[in-house]
N, C-alpha and C positions, 0 to 999 in steps of 0.2 A: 631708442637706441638703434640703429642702423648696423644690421651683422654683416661684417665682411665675409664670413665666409660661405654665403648664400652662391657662389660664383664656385664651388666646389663642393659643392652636395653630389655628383657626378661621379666622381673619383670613386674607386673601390680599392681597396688592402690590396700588395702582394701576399700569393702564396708563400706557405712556407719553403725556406731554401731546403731544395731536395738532397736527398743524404747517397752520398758517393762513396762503399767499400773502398773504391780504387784510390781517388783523392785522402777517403782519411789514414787511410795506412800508411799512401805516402806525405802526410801531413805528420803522425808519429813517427816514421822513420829518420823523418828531416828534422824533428825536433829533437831524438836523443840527440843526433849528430850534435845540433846548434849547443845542447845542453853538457854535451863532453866538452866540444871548443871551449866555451863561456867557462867550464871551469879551470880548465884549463889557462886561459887568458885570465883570468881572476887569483891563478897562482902565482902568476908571469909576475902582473902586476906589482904581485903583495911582494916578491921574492929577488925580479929581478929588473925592473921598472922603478923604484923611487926615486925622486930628486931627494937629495940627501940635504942638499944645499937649501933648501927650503919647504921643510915638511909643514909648515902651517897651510902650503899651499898643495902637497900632495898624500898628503892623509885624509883630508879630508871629500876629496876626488876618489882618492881609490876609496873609501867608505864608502861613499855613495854609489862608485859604481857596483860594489859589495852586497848592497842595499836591493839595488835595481835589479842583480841576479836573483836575486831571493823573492824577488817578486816575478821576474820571468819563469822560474820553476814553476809559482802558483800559479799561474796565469796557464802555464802549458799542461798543470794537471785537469787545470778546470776545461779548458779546451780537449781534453786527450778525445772523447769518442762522445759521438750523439747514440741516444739509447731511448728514443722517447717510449713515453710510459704506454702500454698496450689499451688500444680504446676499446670500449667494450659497450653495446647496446642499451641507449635512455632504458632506466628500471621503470615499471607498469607501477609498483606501488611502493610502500615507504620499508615491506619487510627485508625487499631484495636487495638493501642498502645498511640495515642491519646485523650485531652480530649474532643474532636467531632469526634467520630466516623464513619468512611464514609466520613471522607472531603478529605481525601488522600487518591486515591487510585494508589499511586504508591506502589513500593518493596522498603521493609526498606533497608538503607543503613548501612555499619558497616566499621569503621577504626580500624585494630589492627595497635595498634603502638608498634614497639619492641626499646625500649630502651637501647641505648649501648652509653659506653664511649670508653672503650680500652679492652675490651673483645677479645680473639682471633676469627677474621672474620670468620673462619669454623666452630667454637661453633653459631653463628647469622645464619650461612646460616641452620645449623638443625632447627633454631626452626622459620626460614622461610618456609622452605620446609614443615613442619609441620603444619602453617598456612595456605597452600597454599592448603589444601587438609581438611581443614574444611568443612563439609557438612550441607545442609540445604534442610528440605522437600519441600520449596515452591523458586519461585525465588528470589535471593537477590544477593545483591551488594555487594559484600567484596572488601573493599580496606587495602592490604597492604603497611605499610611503614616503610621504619628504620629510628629511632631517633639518629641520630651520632653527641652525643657532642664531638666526637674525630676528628670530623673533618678530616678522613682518605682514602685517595682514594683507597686502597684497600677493604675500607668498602663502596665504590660507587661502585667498580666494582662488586663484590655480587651482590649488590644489582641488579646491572642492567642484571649481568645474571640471576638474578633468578627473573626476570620482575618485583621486585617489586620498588617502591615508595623510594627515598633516602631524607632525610629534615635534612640539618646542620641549624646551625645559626651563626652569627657572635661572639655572647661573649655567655658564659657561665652562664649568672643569673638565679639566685634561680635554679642552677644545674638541678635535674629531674624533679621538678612542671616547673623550665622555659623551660626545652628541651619539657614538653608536652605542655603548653602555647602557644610555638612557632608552634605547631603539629597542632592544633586545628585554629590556624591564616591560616596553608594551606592547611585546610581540611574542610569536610562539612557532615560528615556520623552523624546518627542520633542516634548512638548508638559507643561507644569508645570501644577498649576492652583495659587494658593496661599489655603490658606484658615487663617482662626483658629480659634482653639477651640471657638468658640460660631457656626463659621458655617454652617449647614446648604444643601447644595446641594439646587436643585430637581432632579428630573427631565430635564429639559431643558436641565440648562447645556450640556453639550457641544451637543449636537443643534443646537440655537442660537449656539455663539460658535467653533465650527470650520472652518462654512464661509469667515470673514472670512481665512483661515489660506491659500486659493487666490491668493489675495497675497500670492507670495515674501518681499516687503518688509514686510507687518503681522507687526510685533516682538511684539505683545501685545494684549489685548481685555480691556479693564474693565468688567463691568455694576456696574449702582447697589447701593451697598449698602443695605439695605432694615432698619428697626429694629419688628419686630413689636410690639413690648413697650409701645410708647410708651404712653403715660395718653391713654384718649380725654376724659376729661373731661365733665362735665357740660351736659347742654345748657339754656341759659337761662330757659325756661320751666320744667322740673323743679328746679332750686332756686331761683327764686321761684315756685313753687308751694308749697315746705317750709316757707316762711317767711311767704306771704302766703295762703294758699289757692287759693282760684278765682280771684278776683282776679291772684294773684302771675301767676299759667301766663297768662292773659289776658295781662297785660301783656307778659309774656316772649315769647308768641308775637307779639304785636303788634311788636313789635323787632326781629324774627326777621324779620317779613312785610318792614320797611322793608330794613334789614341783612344780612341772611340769618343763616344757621345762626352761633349763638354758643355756642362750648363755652369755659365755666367749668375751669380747670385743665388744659388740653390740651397736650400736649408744655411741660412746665411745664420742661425744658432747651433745649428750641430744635434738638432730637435730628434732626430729622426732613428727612432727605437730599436732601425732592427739588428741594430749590431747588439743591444744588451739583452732583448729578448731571443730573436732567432740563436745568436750565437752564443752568449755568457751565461744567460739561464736557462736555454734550452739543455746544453752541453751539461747541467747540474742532475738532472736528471738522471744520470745513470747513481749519483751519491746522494740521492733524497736529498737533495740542498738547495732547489729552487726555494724562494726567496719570496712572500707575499709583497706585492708593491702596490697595496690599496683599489685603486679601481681599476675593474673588470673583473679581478676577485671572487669567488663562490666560499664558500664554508660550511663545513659540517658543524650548525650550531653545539652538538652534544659534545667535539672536539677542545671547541672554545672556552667552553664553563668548564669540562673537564679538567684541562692543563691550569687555567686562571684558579678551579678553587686548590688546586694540589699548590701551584705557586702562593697562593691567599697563606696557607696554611703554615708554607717552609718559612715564609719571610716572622711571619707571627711565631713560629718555633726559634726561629736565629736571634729575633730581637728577644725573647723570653732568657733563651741561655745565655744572651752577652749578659745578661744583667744578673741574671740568675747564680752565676758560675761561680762567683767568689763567696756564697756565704755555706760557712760551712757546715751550719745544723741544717741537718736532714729534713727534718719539720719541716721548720721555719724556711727552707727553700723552699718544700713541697707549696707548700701555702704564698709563700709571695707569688711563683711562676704560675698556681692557680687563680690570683689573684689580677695578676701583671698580661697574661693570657686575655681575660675576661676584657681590661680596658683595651689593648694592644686589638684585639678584633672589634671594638668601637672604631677604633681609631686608621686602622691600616685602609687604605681606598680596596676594595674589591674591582680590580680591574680587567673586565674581557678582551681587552684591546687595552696592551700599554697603555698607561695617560702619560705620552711622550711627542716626541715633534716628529721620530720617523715609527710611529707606533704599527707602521706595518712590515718592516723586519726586525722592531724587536717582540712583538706577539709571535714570526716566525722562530725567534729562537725559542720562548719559552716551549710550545710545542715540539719543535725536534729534537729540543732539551729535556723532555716531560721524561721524568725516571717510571714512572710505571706503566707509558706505556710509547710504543715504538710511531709515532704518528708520521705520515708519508705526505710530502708536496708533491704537484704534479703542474709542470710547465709547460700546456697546452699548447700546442706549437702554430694555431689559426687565430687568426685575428679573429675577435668576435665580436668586437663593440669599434668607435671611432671616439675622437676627445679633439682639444683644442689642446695647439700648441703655444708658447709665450710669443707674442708678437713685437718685441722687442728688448731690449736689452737688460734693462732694470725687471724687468717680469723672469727673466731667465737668470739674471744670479740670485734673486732671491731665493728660484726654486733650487738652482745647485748647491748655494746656499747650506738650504737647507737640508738637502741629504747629504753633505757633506757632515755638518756638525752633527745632527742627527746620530750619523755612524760614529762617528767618534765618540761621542757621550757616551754612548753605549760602551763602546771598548774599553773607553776609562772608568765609568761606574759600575757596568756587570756585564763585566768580560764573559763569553760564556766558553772560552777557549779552553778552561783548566777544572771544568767543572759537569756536572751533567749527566748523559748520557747519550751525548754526541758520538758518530763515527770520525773515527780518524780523515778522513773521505769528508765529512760533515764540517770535520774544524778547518778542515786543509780550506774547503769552499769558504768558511766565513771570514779566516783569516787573509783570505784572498781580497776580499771586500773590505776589509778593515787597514790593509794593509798599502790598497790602490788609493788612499785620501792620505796616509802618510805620505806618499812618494812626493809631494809639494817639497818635502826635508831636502831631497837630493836633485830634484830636477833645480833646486835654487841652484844648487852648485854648480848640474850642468850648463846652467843657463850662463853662471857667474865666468865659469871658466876659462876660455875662449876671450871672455874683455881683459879679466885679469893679466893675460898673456900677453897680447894683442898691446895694451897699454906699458905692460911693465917686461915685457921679453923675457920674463920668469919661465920656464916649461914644469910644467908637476910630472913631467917625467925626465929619468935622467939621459935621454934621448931620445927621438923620434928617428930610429934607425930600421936599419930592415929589420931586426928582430920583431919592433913594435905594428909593421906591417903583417908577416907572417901571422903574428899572434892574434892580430886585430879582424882583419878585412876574411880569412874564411870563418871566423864567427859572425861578425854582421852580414855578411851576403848569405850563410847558412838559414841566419833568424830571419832575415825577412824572407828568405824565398821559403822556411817552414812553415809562414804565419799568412802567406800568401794562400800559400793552401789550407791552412787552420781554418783562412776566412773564406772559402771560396764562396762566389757569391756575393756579399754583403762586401761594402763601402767602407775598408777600414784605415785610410788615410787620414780621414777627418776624427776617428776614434785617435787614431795615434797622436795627433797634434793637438788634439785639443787635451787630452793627458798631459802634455805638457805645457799650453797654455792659460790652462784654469792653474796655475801654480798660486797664485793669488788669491783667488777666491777659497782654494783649500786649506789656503795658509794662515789666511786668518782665520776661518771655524774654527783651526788648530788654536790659534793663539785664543779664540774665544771659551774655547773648554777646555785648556789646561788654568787658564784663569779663573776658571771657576763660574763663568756667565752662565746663564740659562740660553737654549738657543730657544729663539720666542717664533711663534706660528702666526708667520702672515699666510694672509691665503694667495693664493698665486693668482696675480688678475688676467680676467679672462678676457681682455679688449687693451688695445695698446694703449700705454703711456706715453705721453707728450712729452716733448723737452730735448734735450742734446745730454747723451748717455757719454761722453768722453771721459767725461773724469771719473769713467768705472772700470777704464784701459787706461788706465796712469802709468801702470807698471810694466805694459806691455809695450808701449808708445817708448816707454824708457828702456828698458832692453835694446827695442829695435835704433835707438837713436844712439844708445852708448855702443852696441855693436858695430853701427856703419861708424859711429867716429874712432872707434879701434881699429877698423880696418884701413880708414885711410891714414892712421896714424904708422900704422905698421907695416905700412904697404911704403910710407913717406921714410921708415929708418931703414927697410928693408933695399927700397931700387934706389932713393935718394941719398941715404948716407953710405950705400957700397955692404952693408952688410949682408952679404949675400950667404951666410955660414945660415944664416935664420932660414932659409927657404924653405926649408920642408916643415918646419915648425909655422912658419907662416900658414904657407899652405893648406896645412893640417886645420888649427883653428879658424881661417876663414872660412874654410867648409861648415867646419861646428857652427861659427857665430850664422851664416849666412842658413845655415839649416835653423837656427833659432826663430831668425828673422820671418823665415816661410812661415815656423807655425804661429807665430804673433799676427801677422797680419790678418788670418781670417776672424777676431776677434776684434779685432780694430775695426774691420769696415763693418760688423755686425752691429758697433756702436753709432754706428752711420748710415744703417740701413732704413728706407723706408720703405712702405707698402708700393705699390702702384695706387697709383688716383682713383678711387672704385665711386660709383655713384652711389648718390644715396639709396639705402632698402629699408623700408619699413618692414619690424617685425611682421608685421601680419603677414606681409608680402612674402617673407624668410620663411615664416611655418607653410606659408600655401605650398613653397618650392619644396622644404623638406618633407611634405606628406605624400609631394604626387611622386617621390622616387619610385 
């Protein structure tokens, strides 16, 4: 196998985006504002905005815009302040991490498990070799092991030249919660790290996310996962410079001087983490509602088994009482539920990790869910490891994919919203997450609406008068210049559009788990797929092709048939449609993207470059 991204072993993590008093207050101040407008403009609508004349077409619009504010509140609660959690000095032994201080004093122990199915065994041995040179100020135990549900002696033999730990198992249940289940049945370290195949640990992870562990109650410590590999992309001057000469680069950099830096093809998947880590789960951290998202991950094993046997226990007491509940000799209940008990703990899976497809935010709820006791996430704000990103299209919906249905499974099967011992702050956060894979429901509409119009001269409102201006334009110019500042720092155009242009991919997990499917766990391949990915932009190709033929439809009744009464409703929706349009495209050429031409590298070659960093 020839690794492409031997050409980027050089590359290092951004720092974390530094935190601004000055910028976030006036990031809260601009948001009440936008939050007064928007409710405001969401009364207008409902009260004094309907087309009357045809509500099949503006009820359903003003729902969704209804819809959308209820998720701009969550979105502004979860963004309101960065609060990161107070780091505190790597502990010397394992008592300084306990809740009796001083009764152990041995050296903490730590298992990284790297997790692999059928990943190429010289991609495993980097990000072994990379474990294997973790450092630590005081003494401690590191044990390495590989998780191979592939069952491959070639991934034994690795393992065992590079000394470390190899753990198969016999069947394949609950795929990665069962392969680390099965990890934890032959291990004993006191602290888990869990990494994937491709996830290379820095130096410094522990040294960096152990001290947070001096807190009996922090269950777990997630840093950002970081994707080396991304496409830097072209920068705008060097290709119109290819194509115009001197001139071309003049111009480019003249664009550049107004705009700043513009790269041509840059994370052409929208890959690139730090808008969900720097800013969505950083920002969770002041309501204990950071989020485990599997690798890079640490764990207080005694956290895990702790929440897992209390969960073991409640699910075996619920199914006891459904059955239980209707006989009504006292006995004879006593005796069946003692009875029913016995087989029901045979039979229920004992699971440390969900056996689910996104089992690492639902093991996060069971924990911040756990009724006896308060257990604390902490969202590590430095990169401390690197990973591969999907290097083409089909590799990238499977993975969104799958955290999309993933989250919604959960929502529809154990909601943890109405149950618990969540903080209000806790549910607001997950209802936030649960609620961003709905929004497929309404962004259909807004997607729809604008053609609707556009084709049939219908308005969903019952003008587009100056009232609809007033009400309208200082609430969107409030929101984005509040969320300007919410993001300051981080890239959030491409978060924005692509919220609206994964509508498709959302839409069906939806449609796959309200139907009742199982969402099934591929594994996300770690080298690109071959082939012409178009017909996985079906939807967005067709957007953008029935908006431009709306628009010269309606451009053709408008300046052609004299109906010049339309203009501002014209107007109006070819902004919408043609703002559609902007965010379909980068999804479209993402289905058309390829690498650059890289020469061949032999692994051997790949590890010599990644060892002499």
């Amino acid at each position: 196998m020839d690794f492409y991204f031997r050409q980027f072993e050089h590359r290092r993590p951004p720092p974390p985006l530094p935190h601004s008093p000055a910028i976030e207050l006036t990031w809260q101040f601009l948001v009440v504002v936008a939050l007064i407008l928007g409710a405001n403009y969401i009364r207008w609508r409902w009260m004094e905005s309907l087309n009357f004349d045809a509500l099949w077409f503006a009820i359903p619009l003003v729902v969704a815009e209804t819809l959308a504010y209820i998720g701009l509140i969550l979105f502004a609660i979860n963004l309101w302040t960065v609060r990161d959690y107070p780091r505190r000095p790597p502990p010397r032994e394992i008592g300084e991490c306990a809740d009796n201080p001083g009764d152990e004093h041995r050296r903490i122990a730590v298992d990284i498990f790297l997790t692999t199915y059928n990943e190429e065994e010289e991609l495993v041995r980097m990000s072994i070799r990379d474990a294997k040179v973790v450092r630590y100020p005081h003494p401690i135990d590191i044990r390495i092991h590989v998780l191979d549900d592939g069952k491959r002696p070639a991934m034994r033999q690795v393992a065992e030249e590079e000394g470390v730990n190899y753990i198969t198992r016999a069947s394949n249940i609950g795929f990665k919660a069962g392969n680390l289940r099965n990890a934890m049945e032959h291990t004993s370290g006191d602290f888990i790290v869990i990494c994937d195949a491709d996830t290379r640990l820095f130096p410094t992870f522990l040294e960096h996310t152990l001290g947070y562990f001096r807190d009996v109650d922090v269950a777990w410590v997630q840093t950002p996962q970081w994707f080396y590999d991304i496409p830097e992309g072209e920068r705008l001057p060097e290709i119109l410079g290819k194509r115009g000469g001197r001139a071309g680069r003049l111009l480019g950099k003249c664009v550049e001087r107004v705009v700043g830096p513009v790269r041509i093809g840059e994370d052409p998947f929208v890959s690139d983490a730090q808008m969900f880590y720097d800013i969505i789960m950083r920002r969770r951290n002041w309501a204990n509602a950071s989020f485990c998202c599997g690798a890079g991950s640490i764990h207080r094993r005694e956290a895990v088994m702790q929440a897992a046997l209390r969960a073991f226990a409640l699910t075996v007491d619920r199914e006891v009482q459904r059955y239980a509940s209707d006989i009504q000799d006292a006995a004879l209940r006593q005796d069946f539920s003692d009875e029913m008990r016995r087989q029901m703990i045979l039979e229920t899976e004992f699971t440390p990790y969900k056996f689910h497809v996104s089992e690492d935010i639902y093991t996060s709820i069971v924990l911040h869910n756990d009724e006896a006791r308060r257990w604390k996430s902490v969202l590590h704000p430095e990169v401390e490891s690197k990973m591969l990103s999907p290097q083409d299209l089909l590799s990238w919906v499977i993975q969104r994919f799958k955290y999309a249905g993933g989250t919604l499974d959960i929502c529809f099967r154990d909601n943890p919203l109405f149950r618990g011992r969540m903080s209000w702050a806790q549910r607001a956060m997950y209802l936030s997450t649960f609620w961003s894979y709905f929004g497929c429901l309404w962004n259909v509409v807004f997607i729809a609406a604008p053609i609707i119009y556009l084709f049939t001269g219908i308005p969903p409102l019952s003008a587009y008068s100056t009232s609809f201006y007033l009400h309208s334009i200082p609430f969107l110019l409030t929101t984005e210049l509040a969320f300007m500042f919410g993001m300051w720092g981080a890239r959030s155009w491409e978060g924005k559009s692509s919220y609206l242009s994964f509508f498709s991919i959302n839409f069906r997990a939806l449609w796959t788990v309200l139907k009742g499917e199982k969402i099934k766990f591929p594994v996300t391949p770690k080298e690109r797929q071959e082939g012409n990915f178009l017909a996985l932009v079906i939807p967005q190709m067709a957007v953008v092709a029935l908006t431009i033929a709306g628009i010269v439809y309606g451009s053709y009744v408008v300046f052609a048939l004299g109906q010049t009464q339309e203009l501002q409703s014209w107007i109006v929706n070819t902004a919408w449609g043609l703002n559609n349009i902007l965010v379909m495209l980068p999804m479209i050429r993402a289905a058309q993207w390829t690498p650059p031409e890289e020469s061949g590298v032999s692994p051997a070659v790949a590890l010599e470059a990644a060892g002499a960093r």
